[in-house]
BAFI-3210 file (N, C-alpha, C; in Angstrom, 3 decimals, decimal comma, padded with zeros to 6 digits):
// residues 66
n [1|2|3|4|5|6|7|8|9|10|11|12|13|14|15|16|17|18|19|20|21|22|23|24|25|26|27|28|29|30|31|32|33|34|35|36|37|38|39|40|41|42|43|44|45|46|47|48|49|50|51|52|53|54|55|56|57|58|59|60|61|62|63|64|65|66]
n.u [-003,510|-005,804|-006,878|-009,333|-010,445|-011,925|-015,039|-017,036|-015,858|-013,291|-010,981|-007,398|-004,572|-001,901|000,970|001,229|-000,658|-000,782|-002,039|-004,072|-005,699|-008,753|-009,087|-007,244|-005,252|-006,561|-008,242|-011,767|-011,806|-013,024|-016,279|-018,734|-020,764|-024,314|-025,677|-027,389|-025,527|-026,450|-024,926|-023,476|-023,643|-022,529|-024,813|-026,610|-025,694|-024,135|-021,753|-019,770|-017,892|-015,919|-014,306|-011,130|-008,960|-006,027|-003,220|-002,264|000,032|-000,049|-002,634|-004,264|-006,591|-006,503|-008,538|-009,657|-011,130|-012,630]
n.v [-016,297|-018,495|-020,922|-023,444|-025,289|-027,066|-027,327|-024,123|-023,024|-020,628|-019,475|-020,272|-018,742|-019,160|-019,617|-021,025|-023,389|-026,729|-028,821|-031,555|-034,631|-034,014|-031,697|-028,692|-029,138|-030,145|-028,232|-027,870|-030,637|-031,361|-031,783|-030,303|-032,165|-032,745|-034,155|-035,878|-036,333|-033,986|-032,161|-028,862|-025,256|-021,955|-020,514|-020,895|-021,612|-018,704|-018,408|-019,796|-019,109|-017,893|-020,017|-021,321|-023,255|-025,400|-027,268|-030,074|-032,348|-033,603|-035,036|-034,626|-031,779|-028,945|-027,044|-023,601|-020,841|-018,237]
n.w [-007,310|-006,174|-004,431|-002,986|-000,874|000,684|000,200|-000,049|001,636|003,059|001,118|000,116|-001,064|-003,573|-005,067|-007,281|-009,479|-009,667|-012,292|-011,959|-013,327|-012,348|-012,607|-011,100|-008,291|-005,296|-005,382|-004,260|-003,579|-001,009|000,894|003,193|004,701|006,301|009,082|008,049|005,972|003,533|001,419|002,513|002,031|001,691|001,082|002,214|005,035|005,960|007,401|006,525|004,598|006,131|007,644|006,987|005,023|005,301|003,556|004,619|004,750|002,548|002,120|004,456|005,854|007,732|009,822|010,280|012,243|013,282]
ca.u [-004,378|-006,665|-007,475|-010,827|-010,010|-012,998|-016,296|-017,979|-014,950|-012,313|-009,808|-005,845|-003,642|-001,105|002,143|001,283|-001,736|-000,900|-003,606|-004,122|-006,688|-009,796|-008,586|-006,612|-004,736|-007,123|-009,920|-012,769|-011,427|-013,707|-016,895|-018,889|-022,110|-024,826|-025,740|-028,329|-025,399|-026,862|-024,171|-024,108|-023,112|-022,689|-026,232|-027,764|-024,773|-023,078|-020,529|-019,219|-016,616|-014,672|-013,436|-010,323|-008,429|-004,879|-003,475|-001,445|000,640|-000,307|-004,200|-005,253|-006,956|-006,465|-009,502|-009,186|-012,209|-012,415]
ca.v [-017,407|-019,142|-022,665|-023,980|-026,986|-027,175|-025,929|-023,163|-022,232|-019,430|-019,650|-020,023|-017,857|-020,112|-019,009|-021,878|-024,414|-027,735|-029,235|-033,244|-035,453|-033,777|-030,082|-028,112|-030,394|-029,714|-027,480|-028,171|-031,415|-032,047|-030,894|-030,496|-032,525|-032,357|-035,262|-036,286|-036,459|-033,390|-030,715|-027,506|-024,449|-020,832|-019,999|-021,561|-021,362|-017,531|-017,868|-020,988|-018,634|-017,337|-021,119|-021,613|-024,743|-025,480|-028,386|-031,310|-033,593|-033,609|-035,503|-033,853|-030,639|-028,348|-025,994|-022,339|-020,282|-017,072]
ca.w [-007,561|-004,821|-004,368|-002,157|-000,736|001,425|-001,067|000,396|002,823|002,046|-000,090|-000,064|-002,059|-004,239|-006,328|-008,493|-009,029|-010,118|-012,225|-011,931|-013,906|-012,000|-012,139|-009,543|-007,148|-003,993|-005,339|-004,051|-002,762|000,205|001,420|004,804|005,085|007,837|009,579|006,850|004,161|002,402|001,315|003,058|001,100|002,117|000,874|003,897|006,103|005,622|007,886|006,234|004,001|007,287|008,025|005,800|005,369|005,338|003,565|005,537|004,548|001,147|002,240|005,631|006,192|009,334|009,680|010,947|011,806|014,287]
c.u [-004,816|-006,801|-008,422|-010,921|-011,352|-014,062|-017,078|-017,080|-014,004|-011,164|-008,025|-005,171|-002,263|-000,444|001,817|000,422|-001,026|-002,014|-003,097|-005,665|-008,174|-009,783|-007,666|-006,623|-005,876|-008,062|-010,514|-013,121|-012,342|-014,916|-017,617|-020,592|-022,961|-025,229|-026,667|-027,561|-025,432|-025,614|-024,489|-022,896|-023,682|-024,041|-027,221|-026,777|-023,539|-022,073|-019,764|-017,348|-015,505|-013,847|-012,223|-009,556|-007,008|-004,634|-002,653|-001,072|000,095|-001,757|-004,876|-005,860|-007,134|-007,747|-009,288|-010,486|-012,352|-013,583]
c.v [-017,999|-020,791|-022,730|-024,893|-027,486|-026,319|-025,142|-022,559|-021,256|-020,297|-019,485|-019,976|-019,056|-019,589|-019,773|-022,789|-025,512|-028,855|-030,673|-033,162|-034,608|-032,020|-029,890|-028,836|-029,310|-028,750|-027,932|-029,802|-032,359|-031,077|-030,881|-031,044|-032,433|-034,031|-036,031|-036,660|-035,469|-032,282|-029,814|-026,246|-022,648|-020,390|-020,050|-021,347|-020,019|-016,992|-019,189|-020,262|-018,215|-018,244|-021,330|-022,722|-024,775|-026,963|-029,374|-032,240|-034,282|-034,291|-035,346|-032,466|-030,075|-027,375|-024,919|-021,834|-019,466|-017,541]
c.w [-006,227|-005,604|-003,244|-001,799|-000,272|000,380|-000,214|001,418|002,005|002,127|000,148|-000,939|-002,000|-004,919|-007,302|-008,451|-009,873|-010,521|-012,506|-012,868|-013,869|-011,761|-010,998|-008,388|-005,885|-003,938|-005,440|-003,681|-001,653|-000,031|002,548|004,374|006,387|008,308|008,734|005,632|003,172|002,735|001,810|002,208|001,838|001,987|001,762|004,944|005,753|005,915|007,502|005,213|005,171|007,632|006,440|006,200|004,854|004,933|004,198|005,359|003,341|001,461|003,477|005,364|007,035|009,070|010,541|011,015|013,368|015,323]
res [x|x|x|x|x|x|x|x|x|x|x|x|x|x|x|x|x|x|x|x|x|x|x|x|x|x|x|x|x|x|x|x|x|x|x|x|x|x|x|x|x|x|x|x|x|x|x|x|x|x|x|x|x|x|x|x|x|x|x|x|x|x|x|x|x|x]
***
């Protein structure tokens, strides 16, 4: 099972999802705006899946990306 913490970034493999109120503790969680505010989504940005996110202290996110 995967979780997406970050939308449009890759994904971290989970033994177990815990779902809360709003679905899956931490899918899809956050996402990356541009300086305008407007969502950005792999479709326009294609190297946006290579950054993956790690989660921290149960409400941070570390970002990884080659």
């Amino acid at each position: 099972m995967f979780i997406y913490p970050v939308k449009s970034f890759g994904g971290i493999q989970v033994p177990q999802i815990e779902i809360g109120p709003r679905g899956p503790k931490y899918d899809r969680q956050w996402m990356v705006v541009d300086e305008n505010g407007k969502f950005m989504t792999q479709r326009t940005n294609p190297k946006m899946p290579q950054v993956t996110a790690r989660i921290v202290e149960d409400a941070h996110v570390e970002l990884t990306a080659p």
